[in-house]
N, C-alpha and C positions, 0 to 999 in steps of 0.2 A: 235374839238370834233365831233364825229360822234354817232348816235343812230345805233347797230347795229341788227340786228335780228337775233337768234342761228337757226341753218338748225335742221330740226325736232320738233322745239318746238315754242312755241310762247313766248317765253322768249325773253326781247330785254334788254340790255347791253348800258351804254354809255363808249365808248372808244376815247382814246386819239390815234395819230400815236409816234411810237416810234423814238428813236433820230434817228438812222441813214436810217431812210424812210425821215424823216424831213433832214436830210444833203444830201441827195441825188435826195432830190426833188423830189419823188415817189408821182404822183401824185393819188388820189381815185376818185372815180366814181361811181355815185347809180348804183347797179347792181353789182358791182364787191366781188369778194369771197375773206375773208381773214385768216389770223390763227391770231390766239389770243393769251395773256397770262392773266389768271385769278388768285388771290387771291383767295385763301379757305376761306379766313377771310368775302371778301365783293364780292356778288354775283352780284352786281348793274355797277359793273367798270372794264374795261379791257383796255389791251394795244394793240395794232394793230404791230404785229412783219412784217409779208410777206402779198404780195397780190399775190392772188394763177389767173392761167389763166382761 
């Protein structure tokens, strides 16, 4: 589980990594940029799809 914090806002998210970052062994790193997938439903939780460079 990661805290993440949205670019432009002081919004921060807790997101999970997605299965195939986890099968792949992608690893993260504070400081590193990523794209997300959000629910409309819950604005509190996201998934971590890519890690951008």
């Amino acid at each position: 589980m990661f805290r993440v914090k949205l670019q432009g806002t002081e919004h921060e998210v807790l997101a999970h990594i997605s299965g195939k970052m986890r099968k792949r062994f992608i690893r993260l790193v504070i400081g590193d940029r990523v794209k997300m997938e959000m629910s409309p439903y819950d604005k509190d939780k996201a998934r971590i799809t890519f890690r951008l460079q």
